[in-house]
C-alpha positions as CSV (number, residue, x, y, z in Angstrom):
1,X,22.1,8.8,-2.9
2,X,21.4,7.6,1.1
3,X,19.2,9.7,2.6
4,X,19.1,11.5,6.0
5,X,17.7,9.8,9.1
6,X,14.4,11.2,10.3
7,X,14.6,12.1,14.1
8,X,11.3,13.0,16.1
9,X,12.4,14.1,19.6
10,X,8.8,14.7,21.2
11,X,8.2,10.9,20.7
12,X,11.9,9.3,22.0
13,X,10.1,7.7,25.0
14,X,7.9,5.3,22.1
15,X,9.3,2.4,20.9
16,X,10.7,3.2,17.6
17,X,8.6,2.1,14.5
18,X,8.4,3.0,10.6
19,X,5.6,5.0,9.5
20,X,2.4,3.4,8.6
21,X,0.9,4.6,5.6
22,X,-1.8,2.3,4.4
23,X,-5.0,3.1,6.5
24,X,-8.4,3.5,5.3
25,X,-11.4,5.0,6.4
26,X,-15.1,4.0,6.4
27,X,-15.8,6.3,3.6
28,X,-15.0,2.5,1.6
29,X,-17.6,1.0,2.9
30,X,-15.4,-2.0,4.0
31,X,-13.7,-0.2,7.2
32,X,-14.8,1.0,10.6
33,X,-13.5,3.7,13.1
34,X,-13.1,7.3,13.6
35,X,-10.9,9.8,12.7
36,X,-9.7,10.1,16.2
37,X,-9.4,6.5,17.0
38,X,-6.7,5.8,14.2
39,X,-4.8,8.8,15.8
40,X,-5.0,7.0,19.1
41,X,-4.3,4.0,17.9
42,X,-0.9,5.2,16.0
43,X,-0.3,6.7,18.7
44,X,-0.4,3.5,20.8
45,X,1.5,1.6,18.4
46,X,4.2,3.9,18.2
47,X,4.5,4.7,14.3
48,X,6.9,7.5,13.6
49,X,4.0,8.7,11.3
50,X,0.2,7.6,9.9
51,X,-0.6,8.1,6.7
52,X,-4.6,8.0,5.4
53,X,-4.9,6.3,2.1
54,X,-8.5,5.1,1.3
55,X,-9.4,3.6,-1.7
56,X,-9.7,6.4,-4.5
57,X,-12.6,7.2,-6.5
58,X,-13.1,5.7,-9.9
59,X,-15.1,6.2,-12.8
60,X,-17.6,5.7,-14.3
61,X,-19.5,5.7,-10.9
62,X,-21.0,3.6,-9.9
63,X,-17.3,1.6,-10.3
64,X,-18.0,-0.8,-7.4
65,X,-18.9,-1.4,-3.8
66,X,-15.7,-0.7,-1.7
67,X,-14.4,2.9,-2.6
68,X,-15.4,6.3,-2.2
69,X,-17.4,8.1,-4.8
70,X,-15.4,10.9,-6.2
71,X,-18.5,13.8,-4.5
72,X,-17.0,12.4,-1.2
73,X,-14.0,13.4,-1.5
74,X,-14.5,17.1,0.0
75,X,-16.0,14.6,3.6
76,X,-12.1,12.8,3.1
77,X,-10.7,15.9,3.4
78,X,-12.7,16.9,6.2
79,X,-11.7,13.4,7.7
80,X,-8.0,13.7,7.2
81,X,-8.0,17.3,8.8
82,X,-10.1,15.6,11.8
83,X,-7.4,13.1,12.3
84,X,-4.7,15.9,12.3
85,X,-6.8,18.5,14.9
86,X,-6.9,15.3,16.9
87,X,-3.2,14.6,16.5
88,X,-2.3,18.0,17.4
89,X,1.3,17.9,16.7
90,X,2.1,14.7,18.5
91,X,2.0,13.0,15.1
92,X,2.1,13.4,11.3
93,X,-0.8,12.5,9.8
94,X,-0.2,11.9,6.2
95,X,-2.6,12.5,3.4
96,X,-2.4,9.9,1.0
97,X,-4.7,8.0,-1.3
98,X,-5.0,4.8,-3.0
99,X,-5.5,4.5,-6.8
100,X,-6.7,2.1,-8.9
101,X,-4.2,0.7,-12.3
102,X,-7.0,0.4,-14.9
103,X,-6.4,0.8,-18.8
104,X,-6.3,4.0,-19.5
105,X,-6.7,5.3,-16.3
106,X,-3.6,8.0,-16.8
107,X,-5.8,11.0,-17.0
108,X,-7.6,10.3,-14.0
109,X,-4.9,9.9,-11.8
110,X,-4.1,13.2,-13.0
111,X,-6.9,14.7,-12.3
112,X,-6.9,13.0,-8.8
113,X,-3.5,13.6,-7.9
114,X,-4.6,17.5,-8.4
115,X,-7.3,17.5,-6.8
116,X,-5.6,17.7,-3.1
117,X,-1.6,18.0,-1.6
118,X,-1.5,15.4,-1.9
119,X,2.0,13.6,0.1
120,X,1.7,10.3,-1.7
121,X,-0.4,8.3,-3.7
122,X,-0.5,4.5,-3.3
123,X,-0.8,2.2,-6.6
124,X,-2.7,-1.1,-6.7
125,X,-3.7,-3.4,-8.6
126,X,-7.2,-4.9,-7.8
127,X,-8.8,-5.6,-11.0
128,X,-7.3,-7.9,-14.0
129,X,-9.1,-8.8,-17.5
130,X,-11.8,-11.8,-17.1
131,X,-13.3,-13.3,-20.4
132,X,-17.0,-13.1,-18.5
133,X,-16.7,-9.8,-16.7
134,X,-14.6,-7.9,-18.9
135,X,-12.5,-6.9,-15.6
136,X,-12.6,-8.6,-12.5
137,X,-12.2,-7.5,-8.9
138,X,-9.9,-10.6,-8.3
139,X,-8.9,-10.6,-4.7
140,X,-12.5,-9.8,-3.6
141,X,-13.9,-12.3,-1.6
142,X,-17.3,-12.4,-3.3
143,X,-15.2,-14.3,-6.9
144,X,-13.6,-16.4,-4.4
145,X,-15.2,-19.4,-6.9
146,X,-13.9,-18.1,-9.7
147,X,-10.4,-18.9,-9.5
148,X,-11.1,-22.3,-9.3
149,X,-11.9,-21.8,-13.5
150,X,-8.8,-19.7,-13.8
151,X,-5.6,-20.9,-16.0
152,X,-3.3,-19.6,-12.9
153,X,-0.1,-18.9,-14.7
154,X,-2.1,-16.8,-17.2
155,X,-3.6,-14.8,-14.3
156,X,0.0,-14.3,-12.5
157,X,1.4,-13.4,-15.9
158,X,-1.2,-10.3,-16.8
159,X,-0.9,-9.7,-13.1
160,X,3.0,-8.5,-13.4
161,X,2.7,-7.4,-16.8
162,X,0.2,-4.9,-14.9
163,X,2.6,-4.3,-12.1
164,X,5.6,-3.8,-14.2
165,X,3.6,-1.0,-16.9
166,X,2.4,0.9,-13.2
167,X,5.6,0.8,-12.0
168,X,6.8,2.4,-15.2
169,X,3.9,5.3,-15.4
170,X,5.4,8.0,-12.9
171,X,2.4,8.7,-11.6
172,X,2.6,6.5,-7.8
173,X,5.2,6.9,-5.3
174,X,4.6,3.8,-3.7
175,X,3.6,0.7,-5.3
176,X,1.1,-1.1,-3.0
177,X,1.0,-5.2,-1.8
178,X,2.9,-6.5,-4.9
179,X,1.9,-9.7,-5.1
180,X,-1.8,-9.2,-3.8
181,X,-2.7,-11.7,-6.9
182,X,-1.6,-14.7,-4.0
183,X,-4.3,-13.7,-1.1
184,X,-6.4,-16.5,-1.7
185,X,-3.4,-19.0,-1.9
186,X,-3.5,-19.7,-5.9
187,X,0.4,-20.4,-6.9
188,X,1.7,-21.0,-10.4
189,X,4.2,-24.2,-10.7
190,X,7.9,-23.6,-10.7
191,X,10.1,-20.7,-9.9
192,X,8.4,-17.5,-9.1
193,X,11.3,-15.6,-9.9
194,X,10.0,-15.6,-13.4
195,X,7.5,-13.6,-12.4
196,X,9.3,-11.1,-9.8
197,X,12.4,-10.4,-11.5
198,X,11.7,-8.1,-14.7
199,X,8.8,-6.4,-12.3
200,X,12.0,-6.0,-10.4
201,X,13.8,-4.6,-13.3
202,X,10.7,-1.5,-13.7
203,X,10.1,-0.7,-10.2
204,X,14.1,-0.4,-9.6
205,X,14.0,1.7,-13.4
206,X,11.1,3.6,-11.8
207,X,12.4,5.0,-8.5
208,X,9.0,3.6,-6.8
209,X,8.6,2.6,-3.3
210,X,7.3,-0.5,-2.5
211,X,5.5,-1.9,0.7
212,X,5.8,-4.5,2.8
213,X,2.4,-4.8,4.2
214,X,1.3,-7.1,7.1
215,X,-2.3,-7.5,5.9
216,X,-1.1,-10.6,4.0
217,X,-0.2,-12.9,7.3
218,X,-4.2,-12.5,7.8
219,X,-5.2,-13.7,4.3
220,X,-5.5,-17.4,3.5
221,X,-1.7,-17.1,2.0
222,X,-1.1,-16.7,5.0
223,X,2.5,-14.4,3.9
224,X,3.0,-11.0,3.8
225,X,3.1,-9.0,0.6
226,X,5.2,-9.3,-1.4
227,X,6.9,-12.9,-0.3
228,X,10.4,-12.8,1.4
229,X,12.1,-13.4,-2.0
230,X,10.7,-10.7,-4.1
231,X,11.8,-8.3,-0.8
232,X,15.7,-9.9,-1.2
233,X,15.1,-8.9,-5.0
234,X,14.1,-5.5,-4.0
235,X,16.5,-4.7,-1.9
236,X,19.5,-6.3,-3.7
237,X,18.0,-3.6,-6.9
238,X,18.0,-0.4,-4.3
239,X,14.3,-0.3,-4.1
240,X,13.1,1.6,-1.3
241,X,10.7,0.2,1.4
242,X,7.7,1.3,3.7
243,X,5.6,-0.9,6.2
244,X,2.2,-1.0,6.0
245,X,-0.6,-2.4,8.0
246,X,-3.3,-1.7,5.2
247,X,-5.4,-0.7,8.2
248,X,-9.5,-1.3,8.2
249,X,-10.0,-0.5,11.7
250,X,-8.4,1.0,14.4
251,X,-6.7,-1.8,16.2
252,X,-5.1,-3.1,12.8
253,X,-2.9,0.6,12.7
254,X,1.0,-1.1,13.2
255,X,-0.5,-4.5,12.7
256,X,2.3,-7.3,12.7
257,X,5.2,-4.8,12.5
258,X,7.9,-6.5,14.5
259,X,7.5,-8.9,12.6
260,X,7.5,-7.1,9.5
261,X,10.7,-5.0,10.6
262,X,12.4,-8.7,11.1
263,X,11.5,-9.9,7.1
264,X,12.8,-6.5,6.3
265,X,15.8,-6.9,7.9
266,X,16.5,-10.4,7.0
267,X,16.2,-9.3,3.3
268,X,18.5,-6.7,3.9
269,X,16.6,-3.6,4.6
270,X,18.0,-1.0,7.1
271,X,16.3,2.1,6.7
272,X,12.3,2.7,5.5
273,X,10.9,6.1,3.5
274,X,9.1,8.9,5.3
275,X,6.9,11.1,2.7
276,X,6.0,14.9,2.6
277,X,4.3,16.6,-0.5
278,X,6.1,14.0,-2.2
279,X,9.3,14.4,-1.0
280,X,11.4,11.5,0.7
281,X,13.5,11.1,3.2
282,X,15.0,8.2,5.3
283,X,14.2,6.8,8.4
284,X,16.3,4.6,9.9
285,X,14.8,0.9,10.8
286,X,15.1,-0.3,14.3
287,X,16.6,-3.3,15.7
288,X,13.9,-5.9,17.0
């Protein structure tokens, strides 16, 4: 069923441009800025919305070094509700956040995804099994030299497996970067489509959004996520679309979205997903 187009007449004299829901905060420890300066900077960029997704908590804590611990998460309410008393009406601020697919991590999510109203949770895949570690953080920097030891098609393979069971849980409405497992430029030989098309399959069998998000262009793939080709796959299986700058700081908020809005469109894309409580409706996606 097409949705309805979202209108938004106190901001017609803005350029138009989808929603960004993929912003963090410094409660991470791996972003920078204020509350109030991601409102200003939405607000500057023009997004029809801003959603705040930061990385969730995860346990047992300590987890890592770049997420939240889950006493915080009463100060990323506070911070949310900051960035909306700032806003004061001129924008939606979204309250989103971004969890971690783990094994077994199904209960937690729960837990999580009652823990606030949530109007969307984001679900990534950061960590994959490593013979040393047990599980690695695989697109953090710091294990950059480890994927020079890594049996590549073996990686990409568990990747999608991953991708494919999240897709298939319920428990995310949008699926974040999908093919985050190429930041530092590591390709299998051959066709990729191996790879994209029965994650595909479960993400269209799932009713998940997906997100083309500009952070990618800055990575050494230098693409955004996921590749042009897995976005005509998408879009050819009715999968829904947001943008997303993945923001870190301020300046980043509608990062690279003219050009995203022009990949979208080439792989046939003409309308994005606004989110509230959960619900969706449609937003049309402008014309560069």
């Amino acid at each position: 069923m097409r949705l309805s187009f979202n209108s938004d007449s106190q901001r017609k004299h803005l350029p138009p441009v989808p929603a960004d829901y993929h912003s963090h905060t410094p409660l991470c420890r791996h972003a920078e800025g204020t509350a109030q300066a991601y409102v200003d900077a939405a607000l500057r960029a023009g997004v029809s919305e801003f959603g705040i997704s930061d990385h969730a908590p995860q346990i047992p804590e300590p987890f890592d070094d770049w997420r939240m611990l889950e006493r915080e998460l009463p100060e990323y309410f506070a911070w949310i509700e900051r960035a909306r008393a700032h806003a004061d009406g001129r924008l939606a601020i979204r309250a989103g956040l971004e969890c971690d697919w783990l094994p077994g991590c199904e209960p937690w999510i729960n837990q999580l995804s009652a823990r606030h109203e949530w109007d969307y949770l984001i679900g990534s895949i950061h960590y994959l099994p490593d013979e040393v570690l047990g599980i690695w953080d695989f697109d953090n920097p710091k294990w950059l030299g480890r994927w020079a030891a890594q049996d590549v098609e073996r990686l990409w393979t568990n990747y999608w497996n991953a991708y494919a069971a999240m897709a298939t849980s319920g428990l995310f409405d949008i699926l974040g970067h999908p093919d985050l497992v190429k930041k530092f430029g590591f390709f299998p030989t051959g066709d990729l489509e191996r790879f994209y098309e029965p994650v595909i399959d479960a993400v269209a069998a799932s009713g998940c959004v997906i997100e083309l998000n500009t952070a990618g262009w800055h990575k050494p793939c230098a693409q955004c996520y996921p590749a042009p080709r897995f976005l005509q796959l998408a879009c050819s299986a009715g999968i829904p679309l947001v943008l997303s700058s993945d923001a870190h700081a301020p300046d980043q908020v509608g990062r690279d979205f003219a050009q995203a809005i022009s990949v979208a469109r080439a792989a046939g894309y003409r309308e994005t997903v606004l989110f509230d409580k959960h619900q969706r409706r449609a937003e049309k996606l402008p014309e560069n």
